[in-house]
C-alpha positions as CSV (number, residue, x, y, z in Angstrom):
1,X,56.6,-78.2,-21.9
2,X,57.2,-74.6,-21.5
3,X,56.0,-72.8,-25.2
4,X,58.4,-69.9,-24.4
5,X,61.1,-72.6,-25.0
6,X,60.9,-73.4,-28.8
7,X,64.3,-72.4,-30.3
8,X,65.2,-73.8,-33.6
9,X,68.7,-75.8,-32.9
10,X,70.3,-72.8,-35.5
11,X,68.9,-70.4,-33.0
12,X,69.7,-72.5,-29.9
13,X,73.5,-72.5,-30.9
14,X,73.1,-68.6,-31.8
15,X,72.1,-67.9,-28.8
16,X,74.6,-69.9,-26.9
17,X,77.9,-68.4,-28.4
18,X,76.3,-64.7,-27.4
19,X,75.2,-65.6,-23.9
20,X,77.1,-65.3,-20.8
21,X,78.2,-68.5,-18.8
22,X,76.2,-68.0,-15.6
23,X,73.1,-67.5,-17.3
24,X,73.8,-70.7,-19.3
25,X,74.1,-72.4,-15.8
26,X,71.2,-70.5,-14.8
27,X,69.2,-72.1,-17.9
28,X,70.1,-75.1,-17.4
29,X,69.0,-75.1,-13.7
30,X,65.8,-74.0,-14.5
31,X,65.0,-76.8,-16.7
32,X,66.0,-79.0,-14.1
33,X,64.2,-77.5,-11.9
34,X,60.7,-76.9,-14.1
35,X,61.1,-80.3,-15.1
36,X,61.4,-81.8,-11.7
37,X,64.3,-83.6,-11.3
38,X,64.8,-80.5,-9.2
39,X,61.9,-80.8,-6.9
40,X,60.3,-77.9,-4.4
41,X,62.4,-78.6,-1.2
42,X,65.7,-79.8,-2.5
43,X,68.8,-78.6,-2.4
44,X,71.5,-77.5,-5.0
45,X,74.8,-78.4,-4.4
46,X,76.9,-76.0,-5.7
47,X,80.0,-78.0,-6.3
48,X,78.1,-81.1,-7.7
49,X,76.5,-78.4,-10.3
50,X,79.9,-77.0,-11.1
51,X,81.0,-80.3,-11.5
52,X,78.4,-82.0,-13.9
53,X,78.8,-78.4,-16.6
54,X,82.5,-78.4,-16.2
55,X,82.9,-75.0,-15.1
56,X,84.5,-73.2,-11.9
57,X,81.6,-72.1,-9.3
58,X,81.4,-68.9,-9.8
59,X,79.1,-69.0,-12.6
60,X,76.8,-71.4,-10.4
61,X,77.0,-68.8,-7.6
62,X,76.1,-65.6,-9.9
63,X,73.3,-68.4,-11.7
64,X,71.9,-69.0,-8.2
65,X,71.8,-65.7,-7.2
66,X,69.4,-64.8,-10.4
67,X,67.1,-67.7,-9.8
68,X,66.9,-66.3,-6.6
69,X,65.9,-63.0,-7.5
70,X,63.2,-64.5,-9.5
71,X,61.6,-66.1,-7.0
72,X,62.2,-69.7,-7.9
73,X,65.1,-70.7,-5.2
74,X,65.9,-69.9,-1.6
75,X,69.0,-69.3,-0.2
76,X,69.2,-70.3,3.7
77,X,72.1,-69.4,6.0
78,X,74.5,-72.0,6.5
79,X,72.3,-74.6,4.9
80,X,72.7,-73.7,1.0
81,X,70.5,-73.2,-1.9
82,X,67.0,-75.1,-2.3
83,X,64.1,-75.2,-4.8
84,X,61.2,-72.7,-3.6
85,X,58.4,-74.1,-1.6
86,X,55.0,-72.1,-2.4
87,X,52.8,-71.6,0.6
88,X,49.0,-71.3,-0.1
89,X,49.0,-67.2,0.5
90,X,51.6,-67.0,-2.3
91,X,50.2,-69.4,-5.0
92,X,46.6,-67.3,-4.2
93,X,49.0,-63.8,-4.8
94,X,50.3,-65.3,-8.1
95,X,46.5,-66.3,-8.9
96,X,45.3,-63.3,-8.8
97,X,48.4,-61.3,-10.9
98,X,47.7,-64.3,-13.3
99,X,44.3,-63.0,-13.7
100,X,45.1,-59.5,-14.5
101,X,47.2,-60.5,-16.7
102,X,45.3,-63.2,-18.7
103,X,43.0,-60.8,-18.5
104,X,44.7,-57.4,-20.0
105,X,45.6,-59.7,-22.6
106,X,42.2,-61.0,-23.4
107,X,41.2,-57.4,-23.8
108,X,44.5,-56.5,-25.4
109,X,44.3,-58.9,-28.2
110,X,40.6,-58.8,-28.9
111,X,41.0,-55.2,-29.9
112,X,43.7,-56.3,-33.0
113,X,42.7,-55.6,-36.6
114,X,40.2,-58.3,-37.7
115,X,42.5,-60.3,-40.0
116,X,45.4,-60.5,-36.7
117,X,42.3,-61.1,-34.6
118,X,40.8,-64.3,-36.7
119,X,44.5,-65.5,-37.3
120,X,44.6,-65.5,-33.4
121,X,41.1,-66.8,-32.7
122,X,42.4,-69.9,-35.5
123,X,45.6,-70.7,-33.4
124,X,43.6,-71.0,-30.1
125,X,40.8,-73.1,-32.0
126,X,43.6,-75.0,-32.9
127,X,45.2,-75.0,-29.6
128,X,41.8,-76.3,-28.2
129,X,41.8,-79.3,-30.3
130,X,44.9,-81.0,-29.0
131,X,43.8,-80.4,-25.3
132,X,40.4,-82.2,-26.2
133,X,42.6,-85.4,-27.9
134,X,44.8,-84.9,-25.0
135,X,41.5,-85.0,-22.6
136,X,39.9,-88.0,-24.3
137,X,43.3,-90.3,-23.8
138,X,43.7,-88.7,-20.3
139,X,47.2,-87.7,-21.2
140,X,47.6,-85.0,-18.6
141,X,51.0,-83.9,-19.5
142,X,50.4,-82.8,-23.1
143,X,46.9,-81.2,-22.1
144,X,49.2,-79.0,-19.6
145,X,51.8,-78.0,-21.8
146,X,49.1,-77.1,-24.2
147,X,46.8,-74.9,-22.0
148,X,50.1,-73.0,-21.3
149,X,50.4,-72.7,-24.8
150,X,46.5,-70.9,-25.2
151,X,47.1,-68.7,-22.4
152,X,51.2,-67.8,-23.9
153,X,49.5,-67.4,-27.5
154,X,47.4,-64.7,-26.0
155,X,50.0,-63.0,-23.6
156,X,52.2,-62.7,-26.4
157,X,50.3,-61.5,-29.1
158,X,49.0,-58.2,-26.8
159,X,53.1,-57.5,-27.8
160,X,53.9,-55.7,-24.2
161,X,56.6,-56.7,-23.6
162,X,56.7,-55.9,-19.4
163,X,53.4,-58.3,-19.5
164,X,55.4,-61.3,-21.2
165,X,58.2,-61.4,-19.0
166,X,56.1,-60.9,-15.3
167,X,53.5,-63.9,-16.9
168,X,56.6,-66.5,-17.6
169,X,57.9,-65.5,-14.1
170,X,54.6,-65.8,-12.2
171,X,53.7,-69.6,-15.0
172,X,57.0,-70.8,-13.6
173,X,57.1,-70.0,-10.1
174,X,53.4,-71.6,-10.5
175,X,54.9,-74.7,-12.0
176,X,56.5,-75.0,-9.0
177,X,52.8,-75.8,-7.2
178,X,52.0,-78.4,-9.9
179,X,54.6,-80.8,-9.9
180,X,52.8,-83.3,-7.3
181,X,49.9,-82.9,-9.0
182,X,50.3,-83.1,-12.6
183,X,49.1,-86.9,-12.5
184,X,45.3,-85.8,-12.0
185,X,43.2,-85.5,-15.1
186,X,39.5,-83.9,-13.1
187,X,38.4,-80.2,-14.6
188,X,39.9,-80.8,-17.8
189,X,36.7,-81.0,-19.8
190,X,35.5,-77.3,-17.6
191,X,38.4,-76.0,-18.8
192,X,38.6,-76.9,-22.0
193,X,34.6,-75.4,-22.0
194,X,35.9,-71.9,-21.0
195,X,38.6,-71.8,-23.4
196,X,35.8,-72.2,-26.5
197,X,34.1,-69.6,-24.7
198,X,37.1,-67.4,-24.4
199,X,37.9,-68.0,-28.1
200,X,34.6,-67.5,-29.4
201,X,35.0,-63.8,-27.4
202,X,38.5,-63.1,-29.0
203,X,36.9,-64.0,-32.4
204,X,33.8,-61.6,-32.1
205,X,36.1,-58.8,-31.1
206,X,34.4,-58.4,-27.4
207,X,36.9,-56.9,-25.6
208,X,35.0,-56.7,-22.3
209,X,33.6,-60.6,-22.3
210,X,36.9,-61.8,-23.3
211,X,38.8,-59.6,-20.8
212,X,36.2,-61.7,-17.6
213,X,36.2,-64.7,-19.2
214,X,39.9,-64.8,-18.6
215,X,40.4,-63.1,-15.6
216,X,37.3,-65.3,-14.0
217,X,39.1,-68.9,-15.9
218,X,41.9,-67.7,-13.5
219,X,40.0,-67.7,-10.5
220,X,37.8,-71.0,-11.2
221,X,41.6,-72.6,-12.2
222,X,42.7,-71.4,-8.6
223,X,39.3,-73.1,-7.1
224,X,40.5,-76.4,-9.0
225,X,43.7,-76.6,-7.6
226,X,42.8,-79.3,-5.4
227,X,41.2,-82.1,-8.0
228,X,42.5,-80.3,-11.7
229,X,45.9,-79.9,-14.2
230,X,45.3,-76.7,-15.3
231,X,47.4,-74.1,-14.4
């Protein structure tokens, strides 16, 4: 779902025999925990994890202490380890870095060369194609994953690389938030509006509109919340 995660299997195993233990557990953790069978609220038994990867749990502890430093768990005295519950003040917080960010890398990217810039404004034309087949079956999951995509096109081609790695932190401890609600299919075609919009902006190299269209696609997103998948 994620479009951060799109290792080749080559690369995958690459990465694997360079990577430290814990942060293998940590990995894996996170998917469980993005993908829900980890839900907000539950807790991680250390031992069962330990168990289930076939390693000691020291590498679970050191894993649990990083996806606690991100944010994404909560570690309670005498009670364990549990997946973070967002409040409302927090998920408005992350809404509004989300903005400044989207938007810095609206007006990031629409300030590339002209060839980078139509090669960009292509992929999210692109990108906007499968969320409208998506929309028009009411297959809610692969109009998410590909909205992430649009925004994590962007982010990443404004190449900073500070920006890419706050905006996957703030997506995923958003994700969190969206996991009861990823079954509702309203604001899709709104959405799908602003992102021609924000393309067509990109496209005519208009840094300023495409910096507000993103920042203010943010904010109507956050409005949604209630009644909308995107994130």
């Amino acid at each position: 779902m994620f479009p951060w995660h799109s290792n080749t299997t080559e690369d995958y195993f690459a990465t694997v025999r360079e990577t430290k233990l814990s942060k293998l557990v940590r990995d894996d953790l996170l998917q469980q925990i993005l993908g829900g069978q980890l839900p907000p609220g539950a807790r991680i038994n250390e031992p069962d994890v330990a168990a289930r990867l076939g390693v000691s749990r020291v590498p679970v502890r050191e894993a649990l202490r990083e996806l606690e430093s991100s944010g994404l768990v909560v570690a309670r005295k005498h009670a364990g380890v549990f997946v973070r519950e967002l409040d409302a003040d927090e998920i408005r917080g992350l809404y509004d870095l989300r903005s400044l960010l989207d938007g810095y890398a609206g007006r990031r990217t629409a300030q590339l060369t002209l060839p980078q810039r139509l090669d960009l404004a292509d992929a999210l034309d692109e990108s906007i194609a499968v969320m409208r087949a998506a929309a028009d079956v009411h297959d809610v999951s692969s109009y998410y994953a590909e909205n992430l995509r649009f925004h994590w096109l962007l982010v990443e081609a404004a190449d900073n690389l500070p920006v890419v790695e706050t905006y996957r932190g703030v997506v995923q401890k958003l994700h969190l938030s969206r996991l009861k609600n990823l079954s509702q299919d309203t604001g899709m075609r709104v959405s799908i509006a602003e992102h021609v919009e924000i393309a067509q902006a990109l496209r005519d190299g208009d840094a300023a509109r495409c910096e507000a269209l993103l920042a203010s696609h943010v904010h109507r997103a956050f409005g949604r919340l209630g009644d909308t998948t995107d994130p």
